[in-house]
Backbone bond lengths (Angstrom), bond angles and torsions (degrees), N, CA, C in turn:
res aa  C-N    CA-C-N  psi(-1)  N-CA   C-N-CA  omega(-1)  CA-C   N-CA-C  phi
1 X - - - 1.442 - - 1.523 106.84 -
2 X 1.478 106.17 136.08 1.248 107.57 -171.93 1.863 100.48 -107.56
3 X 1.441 107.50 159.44 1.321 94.03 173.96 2.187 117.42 -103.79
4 X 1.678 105.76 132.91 0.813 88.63 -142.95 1.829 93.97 -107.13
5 X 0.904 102.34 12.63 1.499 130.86 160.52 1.350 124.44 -76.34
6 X 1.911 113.78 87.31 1.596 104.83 176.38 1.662 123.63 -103.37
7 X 0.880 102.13 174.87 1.670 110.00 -173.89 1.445 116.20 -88.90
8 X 1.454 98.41 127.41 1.181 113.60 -171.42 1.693 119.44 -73.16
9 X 0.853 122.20 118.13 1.688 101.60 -169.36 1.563 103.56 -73.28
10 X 1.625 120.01 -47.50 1.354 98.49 -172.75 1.551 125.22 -70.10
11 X 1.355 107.17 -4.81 1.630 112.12 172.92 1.814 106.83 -126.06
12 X 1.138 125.78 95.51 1.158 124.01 -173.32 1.707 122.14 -82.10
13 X 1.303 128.22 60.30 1.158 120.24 -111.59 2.343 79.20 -107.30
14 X 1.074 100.15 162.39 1.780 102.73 -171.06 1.795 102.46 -98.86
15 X 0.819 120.28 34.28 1.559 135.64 -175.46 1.464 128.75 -104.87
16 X 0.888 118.19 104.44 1.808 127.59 178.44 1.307 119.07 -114.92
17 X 1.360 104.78 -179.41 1.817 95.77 -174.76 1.513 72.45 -144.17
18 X 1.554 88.90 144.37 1.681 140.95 -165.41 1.797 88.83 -107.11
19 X 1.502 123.42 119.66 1.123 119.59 172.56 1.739 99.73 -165.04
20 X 1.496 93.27 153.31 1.606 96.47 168.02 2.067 98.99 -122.57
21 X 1.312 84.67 144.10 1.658 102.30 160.27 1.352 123.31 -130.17
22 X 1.618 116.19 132.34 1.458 119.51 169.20 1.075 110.68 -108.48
23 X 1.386 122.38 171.78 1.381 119.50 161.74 1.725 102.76 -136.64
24 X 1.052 130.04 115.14 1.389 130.45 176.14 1.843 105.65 -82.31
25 X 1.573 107.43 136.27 1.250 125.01 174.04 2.014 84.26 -81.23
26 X 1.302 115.13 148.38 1.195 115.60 142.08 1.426 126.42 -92.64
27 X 1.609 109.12 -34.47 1.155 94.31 -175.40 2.049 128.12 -106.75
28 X 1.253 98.11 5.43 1.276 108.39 143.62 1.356 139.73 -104.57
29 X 1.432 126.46 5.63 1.670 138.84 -171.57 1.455 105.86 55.91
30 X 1.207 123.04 68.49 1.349 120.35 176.34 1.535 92.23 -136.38
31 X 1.674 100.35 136.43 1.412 111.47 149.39 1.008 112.52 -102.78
32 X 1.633 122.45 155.05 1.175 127.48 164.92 1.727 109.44 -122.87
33 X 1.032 100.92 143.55 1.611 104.45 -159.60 1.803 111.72 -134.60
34 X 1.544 111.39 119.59 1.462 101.54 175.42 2.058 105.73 -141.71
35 X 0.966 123.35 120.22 1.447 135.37 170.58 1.220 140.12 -135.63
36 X 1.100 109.49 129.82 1.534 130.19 167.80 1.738 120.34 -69.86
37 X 1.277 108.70 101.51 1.076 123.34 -178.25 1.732 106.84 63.86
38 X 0.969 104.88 -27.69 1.604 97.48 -173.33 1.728 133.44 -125.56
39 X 1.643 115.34 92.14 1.198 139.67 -143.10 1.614 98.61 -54.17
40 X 1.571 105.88 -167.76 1.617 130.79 167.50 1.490 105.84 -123.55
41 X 1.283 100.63 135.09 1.387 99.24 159.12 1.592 123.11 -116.89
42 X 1.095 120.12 132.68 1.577 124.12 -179.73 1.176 123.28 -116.45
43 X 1.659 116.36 108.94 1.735 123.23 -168.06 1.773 96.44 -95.43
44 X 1.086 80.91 131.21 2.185 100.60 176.63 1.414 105.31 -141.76
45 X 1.423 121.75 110.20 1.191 142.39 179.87 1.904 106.84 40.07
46 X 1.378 120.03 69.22 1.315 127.07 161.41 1.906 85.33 87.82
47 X 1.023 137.80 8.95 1.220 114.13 -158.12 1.555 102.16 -129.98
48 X 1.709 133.02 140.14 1.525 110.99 -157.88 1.759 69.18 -131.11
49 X 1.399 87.82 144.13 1.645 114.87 178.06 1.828 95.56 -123.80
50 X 1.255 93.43 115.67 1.718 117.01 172.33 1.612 128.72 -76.82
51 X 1.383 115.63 80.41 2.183 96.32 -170.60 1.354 95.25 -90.94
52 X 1.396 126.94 109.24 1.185 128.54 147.78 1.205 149.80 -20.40
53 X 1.230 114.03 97.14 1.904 105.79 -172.51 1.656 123.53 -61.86
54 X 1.570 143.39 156.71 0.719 124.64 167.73 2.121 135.96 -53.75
55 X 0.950 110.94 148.70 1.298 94.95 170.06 1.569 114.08 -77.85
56 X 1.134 121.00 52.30 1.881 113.35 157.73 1.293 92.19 -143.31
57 X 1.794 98.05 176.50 1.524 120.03 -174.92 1.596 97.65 -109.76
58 X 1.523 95.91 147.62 1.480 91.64 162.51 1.835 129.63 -82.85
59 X 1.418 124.40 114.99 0.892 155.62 -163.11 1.182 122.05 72.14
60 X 1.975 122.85 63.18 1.009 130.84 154.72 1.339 101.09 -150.90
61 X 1.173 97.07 128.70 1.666 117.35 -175.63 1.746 100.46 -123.55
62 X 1.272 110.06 126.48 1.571 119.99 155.23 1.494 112.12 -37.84
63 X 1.417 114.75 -65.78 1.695 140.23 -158.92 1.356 98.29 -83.55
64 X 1.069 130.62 -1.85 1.904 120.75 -159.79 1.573 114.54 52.49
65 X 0.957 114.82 24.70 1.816 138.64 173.97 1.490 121.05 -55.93
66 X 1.072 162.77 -145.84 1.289 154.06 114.38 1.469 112.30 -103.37
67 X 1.110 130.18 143.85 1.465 114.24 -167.06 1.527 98.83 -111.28
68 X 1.989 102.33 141.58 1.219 110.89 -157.04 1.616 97.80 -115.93
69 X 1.295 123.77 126.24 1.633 111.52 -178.36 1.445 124.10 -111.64
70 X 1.094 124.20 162.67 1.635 121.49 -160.23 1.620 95.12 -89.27
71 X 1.110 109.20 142.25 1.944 117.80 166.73 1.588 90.46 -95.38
72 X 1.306 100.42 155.72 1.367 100.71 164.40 1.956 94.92 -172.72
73 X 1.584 97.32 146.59 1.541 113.11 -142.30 1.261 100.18 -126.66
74 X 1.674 114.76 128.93 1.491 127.24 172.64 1.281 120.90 -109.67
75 X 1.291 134.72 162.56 1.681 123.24 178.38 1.166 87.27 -113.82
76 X 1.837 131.40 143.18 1.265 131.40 -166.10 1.576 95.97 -119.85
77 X 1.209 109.49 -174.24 1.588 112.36 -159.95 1.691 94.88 -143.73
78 X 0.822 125.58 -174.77 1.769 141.05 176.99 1.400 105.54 -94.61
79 X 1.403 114.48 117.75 1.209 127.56 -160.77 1.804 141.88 66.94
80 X 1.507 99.80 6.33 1.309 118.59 166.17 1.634 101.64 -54.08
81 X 1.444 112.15 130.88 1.765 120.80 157.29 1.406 106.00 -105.69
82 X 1.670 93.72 115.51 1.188 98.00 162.99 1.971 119.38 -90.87
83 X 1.187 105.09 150.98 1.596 97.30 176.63 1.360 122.25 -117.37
84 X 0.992 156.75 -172.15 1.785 171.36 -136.68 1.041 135.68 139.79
85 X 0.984 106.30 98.53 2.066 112.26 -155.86 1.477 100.11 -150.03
86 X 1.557 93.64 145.00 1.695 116.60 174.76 1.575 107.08 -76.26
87 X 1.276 134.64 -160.06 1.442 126.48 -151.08 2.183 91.92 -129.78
88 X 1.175 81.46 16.39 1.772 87.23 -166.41 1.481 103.81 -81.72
89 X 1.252 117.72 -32.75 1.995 116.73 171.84 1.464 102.27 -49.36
90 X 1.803 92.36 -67.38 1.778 88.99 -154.37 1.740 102.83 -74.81
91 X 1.810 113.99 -15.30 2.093 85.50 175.91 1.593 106.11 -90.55
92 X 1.706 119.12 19.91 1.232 105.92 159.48 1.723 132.72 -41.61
93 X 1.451 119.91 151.12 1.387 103.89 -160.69 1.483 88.65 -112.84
94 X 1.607 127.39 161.91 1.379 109.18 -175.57 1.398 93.66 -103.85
95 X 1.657 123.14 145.72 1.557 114.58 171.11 1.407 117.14 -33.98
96 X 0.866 125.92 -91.10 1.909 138.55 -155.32 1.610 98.33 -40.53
97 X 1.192 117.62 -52.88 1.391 104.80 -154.81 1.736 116.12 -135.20
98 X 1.501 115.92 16.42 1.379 149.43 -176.27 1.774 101.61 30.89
99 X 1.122 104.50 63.89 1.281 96.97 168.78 1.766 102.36 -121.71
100 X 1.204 118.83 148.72 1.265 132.47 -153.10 1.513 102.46 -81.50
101 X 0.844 126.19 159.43 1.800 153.76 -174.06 2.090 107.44 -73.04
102 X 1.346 78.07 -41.89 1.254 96.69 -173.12 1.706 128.43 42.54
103 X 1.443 126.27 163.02 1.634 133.06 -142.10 1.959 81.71 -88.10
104 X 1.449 130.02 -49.45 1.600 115.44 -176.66 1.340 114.49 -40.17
105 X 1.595 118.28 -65.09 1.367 131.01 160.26 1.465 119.56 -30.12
106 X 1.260 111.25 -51.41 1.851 121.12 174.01 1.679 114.23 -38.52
107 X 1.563 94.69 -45.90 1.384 116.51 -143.17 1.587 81.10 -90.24
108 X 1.124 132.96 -51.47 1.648 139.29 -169.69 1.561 102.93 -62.93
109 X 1.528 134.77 -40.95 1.082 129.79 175.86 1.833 121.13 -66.46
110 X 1.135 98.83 -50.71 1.700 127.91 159.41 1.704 104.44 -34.46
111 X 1.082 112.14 -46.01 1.630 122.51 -167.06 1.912 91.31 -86.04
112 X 1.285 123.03 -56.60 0.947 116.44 -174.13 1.222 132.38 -86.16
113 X 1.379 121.06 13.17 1.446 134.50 151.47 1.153 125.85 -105.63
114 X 1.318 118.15 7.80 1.655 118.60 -151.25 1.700 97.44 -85.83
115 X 1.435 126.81 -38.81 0.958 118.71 157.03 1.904 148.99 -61.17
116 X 1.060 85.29 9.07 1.488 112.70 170.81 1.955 112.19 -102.89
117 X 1.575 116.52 143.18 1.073 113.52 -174.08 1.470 124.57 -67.45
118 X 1.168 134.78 152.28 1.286 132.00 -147.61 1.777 104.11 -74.88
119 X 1.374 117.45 -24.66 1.290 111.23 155.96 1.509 126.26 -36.94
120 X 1.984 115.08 -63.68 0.714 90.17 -161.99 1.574 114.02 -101.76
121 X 1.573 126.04 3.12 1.226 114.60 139.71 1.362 127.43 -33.37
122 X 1.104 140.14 -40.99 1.441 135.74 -177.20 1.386 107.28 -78.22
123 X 1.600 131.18 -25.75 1.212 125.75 151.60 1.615 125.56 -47.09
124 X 1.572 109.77 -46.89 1.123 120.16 -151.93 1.870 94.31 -84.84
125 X 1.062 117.49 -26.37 1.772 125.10 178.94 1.220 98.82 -100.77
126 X 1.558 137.62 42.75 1.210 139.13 177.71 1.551 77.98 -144.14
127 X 1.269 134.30 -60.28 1.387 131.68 -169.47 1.557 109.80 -57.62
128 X 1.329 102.24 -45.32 1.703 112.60 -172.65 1.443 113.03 -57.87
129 X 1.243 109.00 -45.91 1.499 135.63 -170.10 1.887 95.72 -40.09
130 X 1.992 93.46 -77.12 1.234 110.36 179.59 1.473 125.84 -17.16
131 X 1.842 96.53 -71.04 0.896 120.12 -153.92 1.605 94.48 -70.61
132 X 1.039 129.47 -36.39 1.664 120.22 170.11 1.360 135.32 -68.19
133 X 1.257 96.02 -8.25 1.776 110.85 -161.91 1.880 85.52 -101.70
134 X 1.594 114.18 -23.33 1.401 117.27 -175.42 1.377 114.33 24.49
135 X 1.410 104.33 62.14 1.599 122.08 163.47 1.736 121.02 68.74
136 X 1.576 103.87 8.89 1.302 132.32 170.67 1.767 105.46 -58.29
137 X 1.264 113.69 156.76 1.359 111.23 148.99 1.592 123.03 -61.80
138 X 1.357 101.17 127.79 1.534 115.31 144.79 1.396 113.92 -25.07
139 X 1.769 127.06 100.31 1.253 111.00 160.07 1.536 153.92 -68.99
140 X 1.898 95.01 -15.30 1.563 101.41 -161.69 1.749 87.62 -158.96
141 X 0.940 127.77 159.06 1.738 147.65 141.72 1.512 103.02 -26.27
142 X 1.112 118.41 116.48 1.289 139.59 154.93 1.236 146.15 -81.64
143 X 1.493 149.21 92.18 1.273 145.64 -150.82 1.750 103.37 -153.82
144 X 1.718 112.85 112.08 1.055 129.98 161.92 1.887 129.54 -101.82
145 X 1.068 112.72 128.05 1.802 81.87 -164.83 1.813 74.00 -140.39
146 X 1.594 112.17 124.12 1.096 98.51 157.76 1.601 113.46 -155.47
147 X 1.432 134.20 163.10 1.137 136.58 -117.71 1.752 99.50 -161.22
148 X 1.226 126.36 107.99 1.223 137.22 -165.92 1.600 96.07 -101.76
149 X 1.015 124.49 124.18 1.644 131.62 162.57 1.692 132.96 -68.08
């Protein structure tokens, strides 16, 4: 992944975007996977496999560099969920006592819905959400994207 975000000279601004991209082969079961700050997760029979995103953003470089990111490739199976999500679930804050949801918790819910159809997972992380945020403000941008094989 290249970054396709350049720097402005008259506004030099310290801002990047945090994103993951896959690309699924259909007809060989391959993912291919590359991110900036923000990983994949892949549930296979109760079990969540983590590919790490890089630590940079796309179009912010320390060095004025171009930032170069690692691919890295899974063979998927029938019924693997893959996931793609911004960091806004787990730094949700919970009403009563603002402590965050956090990515362990993320990862434990993720595992325990994954066998359910992708409908009603999105119910069930729409319910969870609620019920943690307990009528609190929304802390951050929210984005779930996930994809059953």
């Amino acid at each position: 992944m290249r970054s396709i975000v350049k720097k402005n000279e008259e506004y030099d601004a310290k801002d990047g975007i945090d994103i993951s991209i896959c690309k699924i082969g259909i007809l060989n079961h391959e993912l291919e996977f590359a991110g900036a700050h923000n990983p994949v997760y892949i549930v296979r029979n109760n079990e969540l496999t983590h590919l790490r995103a890089d630590k940079i953003s796309v179009g912010r470089s320390m060095n004025n560099s171009e930032p170069v990111f690692t691919n890295q490739y899974m063979r998927l199976q029938k019924d693997d969920c893959i996931y793609l999500f911004s960091d806004g679930f787990s730094d949700q804050l919970r009403g009563s006592d603002r402590k965050k949801f956090l990515a362990k918790n993320f990862q434990k819910l993720l595992i325990e819905i994954s066998h359910q159809n992708m409908s009603k997972q999105k119910s069930i992380l729409e319910d969870t959400f609620e019920k943690w945020r307990a009528g609190g403000d929304q802390t951050d941008d929210m984005m779930i994207l996930g994809v059953k094989v």
